[in-house]
N, C-alpha and C positions, 0 to 999 in steps of 0.2 A: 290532651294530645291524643288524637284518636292513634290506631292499627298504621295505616296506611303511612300519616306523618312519622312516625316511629320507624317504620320501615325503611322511609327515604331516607331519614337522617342519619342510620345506622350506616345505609349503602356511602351516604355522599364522607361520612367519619372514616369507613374503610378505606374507600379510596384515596382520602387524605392522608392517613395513614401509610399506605402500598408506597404513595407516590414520593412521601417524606423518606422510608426505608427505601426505595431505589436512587433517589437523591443521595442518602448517606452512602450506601454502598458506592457509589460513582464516587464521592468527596475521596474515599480513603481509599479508592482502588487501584490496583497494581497499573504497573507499566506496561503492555502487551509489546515483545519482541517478536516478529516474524520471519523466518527464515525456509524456505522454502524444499531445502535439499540439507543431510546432516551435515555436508560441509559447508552447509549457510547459518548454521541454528548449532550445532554442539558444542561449537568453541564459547560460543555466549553460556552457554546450559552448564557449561564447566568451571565460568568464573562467579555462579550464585552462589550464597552463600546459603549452606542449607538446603539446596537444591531433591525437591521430590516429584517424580517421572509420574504423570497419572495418561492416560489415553483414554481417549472422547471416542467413539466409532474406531475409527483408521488414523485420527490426529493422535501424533503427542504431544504433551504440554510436559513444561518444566515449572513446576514453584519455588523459589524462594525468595533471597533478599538481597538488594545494592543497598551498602549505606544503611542499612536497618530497612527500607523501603521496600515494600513487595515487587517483583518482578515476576511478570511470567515468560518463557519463551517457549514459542510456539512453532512447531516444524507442519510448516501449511500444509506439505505438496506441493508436486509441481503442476501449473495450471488453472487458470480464470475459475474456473467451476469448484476447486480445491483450496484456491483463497480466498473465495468467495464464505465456503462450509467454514472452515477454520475459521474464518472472524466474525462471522454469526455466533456463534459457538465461544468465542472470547468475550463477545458483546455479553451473551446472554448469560453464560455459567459464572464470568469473572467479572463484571464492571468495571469495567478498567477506565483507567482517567484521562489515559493515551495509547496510542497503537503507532510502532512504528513496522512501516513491512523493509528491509535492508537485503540484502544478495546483492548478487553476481548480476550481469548484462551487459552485452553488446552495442556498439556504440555507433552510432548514426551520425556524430559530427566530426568531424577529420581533424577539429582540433584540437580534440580530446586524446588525450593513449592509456593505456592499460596501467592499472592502480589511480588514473583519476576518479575521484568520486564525483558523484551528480546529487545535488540534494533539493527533492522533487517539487519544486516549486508548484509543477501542476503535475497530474498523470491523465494519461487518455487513452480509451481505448480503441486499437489499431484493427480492432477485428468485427468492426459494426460498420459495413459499408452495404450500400444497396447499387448493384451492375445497371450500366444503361441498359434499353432494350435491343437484343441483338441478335436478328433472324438466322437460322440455318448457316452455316457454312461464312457469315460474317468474324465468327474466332470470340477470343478472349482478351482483353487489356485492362491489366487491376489500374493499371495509370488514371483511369476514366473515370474510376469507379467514387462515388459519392458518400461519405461519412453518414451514418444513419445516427440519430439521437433517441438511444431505447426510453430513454425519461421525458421523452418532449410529449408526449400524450398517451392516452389509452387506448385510443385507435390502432387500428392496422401499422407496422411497422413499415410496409412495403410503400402502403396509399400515404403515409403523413404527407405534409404537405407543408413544414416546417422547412424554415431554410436550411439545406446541408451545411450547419456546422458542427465541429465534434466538439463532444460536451467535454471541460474542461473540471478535474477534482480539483481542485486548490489545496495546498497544504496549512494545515494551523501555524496563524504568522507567529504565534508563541515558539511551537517548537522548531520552528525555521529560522526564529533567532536563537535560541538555544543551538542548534546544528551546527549552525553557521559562528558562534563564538569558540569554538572550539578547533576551528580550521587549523588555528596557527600550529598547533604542537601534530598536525599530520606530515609528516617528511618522506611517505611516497610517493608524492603525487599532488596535484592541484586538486582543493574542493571548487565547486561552481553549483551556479542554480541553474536549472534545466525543468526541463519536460521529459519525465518517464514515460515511453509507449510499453501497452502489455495488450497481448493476445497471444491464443492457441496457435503459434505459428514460428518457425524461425526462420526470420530472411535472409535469404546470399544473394537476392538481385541488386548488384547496385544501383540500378536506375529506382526501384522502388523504393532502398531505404533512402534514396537522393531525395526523392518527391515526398516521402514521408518530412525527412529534415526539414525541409522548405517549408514543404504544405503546411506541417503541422509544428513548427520548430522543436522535435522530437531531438535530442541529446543521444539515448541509449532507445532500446529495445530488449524486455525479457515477458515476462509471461505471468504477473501474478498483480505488480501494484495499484492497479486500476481498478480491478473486482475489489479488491479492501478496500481503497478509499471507498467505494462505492458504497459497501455494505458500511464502514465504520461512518459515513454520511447519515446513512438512513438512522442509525442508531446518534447521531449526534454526539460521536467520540473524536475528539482531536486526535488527527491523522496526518503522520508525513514519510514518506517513500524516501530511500538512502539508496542510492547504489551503485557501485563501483565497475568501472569498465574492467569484462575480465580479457576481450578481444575487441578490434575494431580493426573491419574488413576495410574500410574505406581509408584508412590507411598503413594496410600492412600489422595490422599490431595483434602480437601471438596471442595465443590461448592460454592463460597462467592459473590454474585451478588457484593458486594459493591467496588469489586477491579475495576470494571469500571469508578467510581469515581475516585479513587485514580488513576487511568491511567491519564486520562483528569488533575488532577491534578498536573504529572508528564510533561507532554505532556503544560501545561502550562508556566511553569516555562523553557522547550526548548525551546518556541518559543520568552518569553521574552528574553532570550537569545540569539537564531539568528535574529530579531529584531533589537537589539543591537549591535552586529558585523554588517550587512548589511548596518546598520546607520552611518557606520564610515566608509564605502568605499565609 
């Protein structure tokens, strides 16, 4: 065996190696919890068991254990660009096995009210549209305006030439039945499957979140599940978005800071439950 053979064989053994230790790592890896704001993420951080605070950049993360089972929980930030860093950063320091992003949000369907949860069947993001063209003194109307799909090519984003539809994250149909077995013992509220909207934006137009609803069959509106699933995508981590109405203009329904707890509480109770399935394969 000459130099050269010897060389490749070594390379093609390491990376066999690399890619068998990043498979194990994923096999055994924690749960990623996300939460956006402390009162979206502390109440979870408080019922680990073992719980130790470490911080990445500007994120904090929590470690310890559900059930003997590692868990991490992750306080993102608020923000597309901040949930986006945050489960990069989950992906890559913790392997995790699953990610779920849970919080607070605003609600787009009128038949929803405050403490129902939405569990994200898809999420999409509300904040990639491209305006028709519109000369001088013609004005502005987001009504118009066209869904852009930042993954449909590597082309110019303005020039694509793709049909305007918005790219839709899917939720892992695993922990979507997990989610969804757990409904019964929730008693504030109705669980449902939805479409979570997230973008750098908070709306009080009612004609826009009307056209959203419609357009997009959009449930709620908040600002982070969309970037995750996106990023936990690219990394090929099972992803599902949780979120509970904490207001909903479109029909009157207050502002209750305290359905954030009761998400986390919700969001609890799923994960001892996929825990539990996991532990039996």
């Amino acid at each position: 065996m000459n130099t050269k053979t010897i060389v490749m064989t070594l390379a093609v053994c390491c990376t066999a190696v690399s890619s068998f230790s990043y498979a194990q790592q994923r096999a055994a890896g924690p749960v990623v919890i996300q939460g956006a704001m402390p009162v979206e993420a502390e109440r979870f951080a408080q019922r680990l068991d073992n719980p130790q605070e470490v911080e990445i950049g500007g994120w904090r993360f929590w470690r310890g254990t559900v059930d003997g089972y590692p868990v991490i929980v992750s306080e993102t930030l608020k923000g597309m660009s901040n949930s986006s860093a945050a489960t990069a950063i989950a992906a890559t320091q913790f392997h995790p096995v699953a990610i779920i992003n849970q919080g607070t949000a605003g609600g787009h369907d009128p038949a929803l009210k405050v403490y129902d949860i939405v569990l994200g069947k898809y999420s999409v993001n509300l904040g990639a549209f491209k305006s028709p063209k519109k000369a001088v003194g013609e004005g502005s109307d987001s009504l118009q305006w066209k869904p852009m799909d930042l993954l449909a090519s590597k082309g110019s984003a303005g020039e694509d030439k793709t049909p305007h539809t918005i790219r839709k994250f899917p939720a892992d149909a695993q922990l979507l039945a997990v989610a969804e077995s757990v409904k019964a013992g929730y008693k504030k509220g109705s669980v449902v499957e939805g479409v979570i909207g997230s973008a750098d934006m908070w709306n009080s137009e009612l004609d826009r979140i009307s056209h959203f609803h419609h357009s997009y069959q959009t449930s709620v509106e908040e600002m982070e599940t969309a970037s995750a699933a996106q990023i936990a995508a690219a990394f090929d981590i099972p992803f599902i978005g949780i979120r509970i109405l904490s207001n909903n203009i479109t029909n009157q329904g207050k502002y209750d800071p305290q359905t954030g707890l009761a998400c986390q509480d919700y969001v609890y109770q799923v994960v001892k439950a996929y825990i539990a399935k996991i532990q039996t394969h």
